[in-house]
C-alpha positions in Angstrom: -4.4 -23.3 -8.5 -6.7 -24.1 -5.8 -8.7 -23.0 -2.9 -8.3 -24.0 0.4 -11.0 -25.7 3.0 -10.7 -23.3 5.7 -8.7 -20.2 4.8 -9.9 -17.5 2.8 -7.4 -17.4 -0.1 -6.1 -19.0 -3.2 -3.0 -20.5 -4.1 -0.9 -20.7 -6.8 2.2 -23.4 -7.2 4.5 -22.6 -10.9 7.2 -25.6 -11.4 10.0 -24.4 -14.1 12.0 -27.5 -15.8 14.9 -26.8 -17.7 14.7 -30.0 -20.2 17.8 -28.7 -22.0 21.2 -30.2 -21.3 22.5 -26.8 -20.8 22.3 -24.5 -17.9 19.4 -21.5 -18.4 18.5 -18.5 -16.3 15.0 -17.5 -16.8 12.7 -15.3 -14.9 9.0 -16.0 -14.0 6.5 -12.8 -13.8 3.4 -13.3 -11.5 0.4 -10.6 -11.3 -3.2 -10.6 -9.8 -5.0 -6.9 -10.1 -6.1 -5.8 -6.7 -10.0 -4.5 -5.8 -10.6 -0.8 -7.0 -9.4 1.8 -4.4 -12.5 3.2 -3.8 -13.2 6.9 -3.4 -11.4 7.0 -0.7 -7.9 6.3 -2.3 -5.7 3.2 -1.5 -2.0 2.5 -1.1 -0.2 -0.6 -2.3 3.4 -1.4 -0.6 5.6 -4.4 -0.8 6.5 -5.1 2.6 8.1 -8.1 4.5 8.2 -10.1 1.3 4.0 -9.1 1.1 2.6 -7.2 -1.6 -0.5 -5.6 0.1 -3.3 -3.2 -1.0 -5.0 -1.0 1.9 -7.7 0.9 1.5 -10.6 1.9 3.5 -13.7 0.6 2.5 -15.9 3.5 1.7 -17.1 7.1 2.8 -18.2 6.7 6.5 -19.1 9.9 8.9 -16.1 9.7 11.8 -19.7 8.2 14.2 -20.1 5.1 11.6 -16.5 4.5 11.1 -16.3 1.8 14.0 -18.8 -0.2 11.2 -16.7 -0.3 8.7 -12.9 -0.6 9.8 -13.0 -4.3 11.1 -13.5 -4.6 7.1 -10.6 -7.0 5.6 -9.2 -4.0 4.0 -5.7 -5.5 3.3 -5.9 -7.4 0.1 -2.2 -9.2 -0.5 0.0 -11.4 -2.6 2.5 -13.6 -1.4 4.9 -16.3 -2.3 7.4 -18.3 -0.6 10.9 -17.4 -2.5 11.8 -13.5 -2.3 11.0 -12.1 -5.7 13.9 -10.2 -7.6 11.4 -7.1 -8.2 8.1 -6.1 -7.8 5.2 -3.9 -9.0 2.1 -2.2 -7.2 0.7 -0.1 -10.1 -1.2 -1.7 -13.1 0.0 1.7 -15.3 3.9 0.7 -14.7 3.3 -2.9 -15.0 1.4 -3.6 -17.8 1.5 0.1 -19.6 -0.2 3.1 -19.5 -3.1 2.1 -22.3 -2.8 -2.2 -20.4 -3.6 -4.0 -23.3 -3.1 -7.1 -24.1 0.2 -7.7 -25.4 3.5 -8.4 -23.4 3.7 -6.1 -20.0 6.0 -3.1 -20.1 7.5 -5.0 -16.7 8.1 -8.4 -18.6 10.0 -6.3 -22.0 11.8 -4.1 -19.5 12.7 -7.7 -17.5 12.5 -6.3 -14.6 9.4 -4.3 -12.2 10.0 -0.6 -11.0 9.5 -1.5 -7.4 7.7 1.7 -6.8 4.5 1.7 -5.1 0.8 2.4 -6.1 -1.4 5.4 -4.7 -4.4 6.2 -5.8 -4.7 4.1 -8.8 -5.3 0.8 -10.1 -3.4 -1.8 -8.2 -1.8 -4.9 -8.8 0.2 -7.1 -7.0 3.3 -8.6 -9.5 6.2 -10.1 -8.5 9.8 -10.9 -11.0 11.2 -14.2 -9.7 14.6 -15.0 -11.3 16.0 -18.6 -11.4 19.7 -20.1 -12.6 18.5 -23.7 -13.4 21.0 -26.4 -14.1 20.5 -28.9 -16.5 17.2 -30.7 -16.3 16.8 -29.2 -12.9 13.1 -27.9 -11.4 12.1 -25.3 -9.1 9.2 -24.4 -7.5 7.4 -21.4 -6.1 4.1 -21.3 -4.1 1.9 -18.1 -4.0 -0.7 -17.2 -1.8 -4.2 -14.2 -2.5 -5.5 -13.8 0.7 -7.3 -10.6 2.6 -6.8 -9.8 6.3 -8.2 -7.4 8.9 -4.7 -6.6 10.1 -1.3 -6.8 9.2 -0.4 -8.6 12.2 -3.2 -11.1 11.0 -1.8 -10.5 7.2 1.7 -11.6 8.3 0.9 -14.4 11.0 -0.9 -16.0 7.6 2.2 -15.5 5.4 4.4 -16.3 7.7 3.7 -20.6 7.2 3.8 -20.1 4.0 6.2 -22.8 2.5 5.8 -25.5 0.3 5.2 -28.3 3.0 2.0 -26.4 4.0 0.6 -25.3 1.0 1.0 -29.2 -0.4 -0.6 -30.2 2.9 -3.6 -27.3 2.1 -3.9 -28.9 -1.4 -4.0 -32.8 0.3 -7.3 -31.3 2.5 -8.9 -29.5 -0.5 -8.8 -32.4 -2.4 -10.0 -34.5 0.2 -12.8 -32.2 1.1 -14.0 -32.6 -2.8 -13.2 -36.0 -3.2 -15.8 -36.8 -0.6 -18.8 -34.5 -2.2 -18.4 -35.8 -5.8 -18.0 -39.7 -4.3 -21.6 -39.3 -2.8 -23.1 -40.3 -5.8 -22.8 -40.7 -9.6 -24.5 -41.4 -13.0 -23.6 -42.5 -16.0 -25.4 -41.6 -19.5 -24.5 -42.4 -23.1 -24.0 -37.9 -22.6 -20.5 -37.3 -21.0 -21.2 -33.7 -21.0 -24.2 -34.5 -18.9 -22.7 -36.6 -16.8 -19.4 -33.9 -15.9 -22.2 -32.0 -15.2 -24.1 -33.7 -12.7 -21.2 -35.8 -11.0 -18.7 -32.3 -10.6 -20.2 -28.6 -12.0 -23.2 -29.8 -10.2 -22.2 -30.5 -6.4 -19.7 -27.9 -6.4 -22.0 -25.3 -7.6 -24.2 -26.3 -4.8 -22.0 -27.0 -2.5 -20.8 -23.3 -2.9 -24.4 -21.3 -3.1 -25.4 -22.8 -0.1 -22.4 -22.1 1.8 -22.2 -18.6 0.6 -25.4 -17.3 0.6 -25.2 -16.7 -3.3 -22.2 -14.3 -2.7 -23.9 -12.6 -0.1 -26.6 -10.8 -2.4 -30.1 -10.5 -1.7 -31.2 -14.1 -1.1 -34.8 -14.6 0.0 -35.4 -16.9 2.4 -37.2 -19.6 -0.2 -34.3 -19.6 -2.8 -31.6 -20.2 0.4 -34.1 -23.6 1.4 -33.9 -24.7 -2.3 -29.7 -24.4 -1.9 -29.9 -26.4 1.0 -32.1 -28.8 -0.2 -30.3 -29.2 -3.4 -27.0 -29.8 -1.1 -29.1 -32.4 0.8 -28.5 -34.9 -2.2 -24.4 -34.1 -2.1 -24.0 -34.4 1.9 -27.2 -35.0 3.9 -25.8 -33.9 7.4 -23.9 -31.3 6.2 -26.9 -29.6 5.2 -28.8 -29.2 8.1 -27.3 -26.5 9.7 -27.8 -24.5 6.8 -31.6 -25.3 6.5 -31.5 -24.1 10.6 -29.7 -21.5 10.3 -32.3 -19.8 7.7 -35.6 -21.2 9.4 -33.8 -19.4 12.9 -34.7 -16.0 11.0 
């Protein structure tokens, strides 16, 4: 699992080994739960291979509406080999009460392919295998949101394992070089994962982000950036501008 530098979206990459010396046919069940619908209801399809969520994003008079739609208000899943069956309701996929045993889906062995209205959502995909002996496959996944469909399926659409192991090659680059800027060692180990990793990518993320986009006053954003000073000097400087602009 991993984030990429540039895209908004995670990915996900499942390897299955048979490591018997006989044939096996197994099937691999995959689910992420989708953001609330909202009061204004929400509809969840599997389309083109894409298990997407719409919904708009909230109760707008028809004037105020122009605000809202450019929203990313398609919320998908993704992978790059066609699942055998699929679910878009969190009731017929896990069970009505969704505790936390074995999903109805997985004890059935297969999803009911019907889609989700109004309800909780998920996005689970049944992907079925015939492995030979000692033989591996793999199977890429993608979370992603999109403005669009058009946008939604240009994204999916590279979607194969080449890309996705190139996405990983650039995410680990991109961290390799913030933990390399500096480290310490203590006769604490726990200290030390925490300055030299947990550290620099928690900073590395607040500043970026804004703290998640809450209510960050203008001090607390210059003590982000200053704290991502010590990880990547230049990198930080547009941040620090960007807030003293205000």
């Amino acid at each position: 699992i991993f984030l990429p530098v540039s895209d908004i979206a995670e990915y996900w990459t499942v390897t299955l080994t048979n490591n018997t010396d006989e044939p096996r046919s197994l099937s691999l069940f995959s689910s992420v739960g989708f953001p609330g619908s909202g009061p204004m209801g929400g509809t969840c399809v599997h389309e083109n291979g894409v298990i997407q969520k719409y919904a708009f994003p909230y109760h707008a008079f028809y004037h105020e509406k122009a605000k809202v739609e450019k929203k990313r208000t398609y919320i998908y899943l993704a992978s790059d080999v066609a699942p055998a069956s699929c679910d878009m309701s969190t009731y017929r996929y896990f069970g009505n009460y969704m505790g936390s045993g074995v999903p109805v889906a997985v004890k059935n062995d297969a999803c009911s392919n019907i889609i989700g209205e109004v309800e909780p959502c998920v996005g689970a995909m049944q992907h079925t295998f015939e492995l030979g002996a000692h033989e591996s496959r793999r199977v890429s996944f993608v979370i992603s949101a999109a403005v669009t469909k058009d946008e939604m399926y240009a994204f999916t659409s590279k979607l194969t394992a080449a890309f996705v192991e190139e996405q990983k090659r650039l995410s680990d680059e991109h961290w390799e070089k913030l933990i390399s800027s500096y480290s310490i060692k203590t006769p604490d180990s726990g200290f030390d994962a925490l300055v030299n990793y947990w550290f620099k990518k928690q900073a590395s993320l607040l500043t970026r982000l804004n703290r998640m986009g809450t209510c960050c006053p203008v001090r607390n954003q210059l003590q982000d950036a200053m704290g991502y000073s010590v990880i990547d000097p230049e990198g930080a400087i547009p941040f620090m501008m960007r807030v003293l602009a205000r």
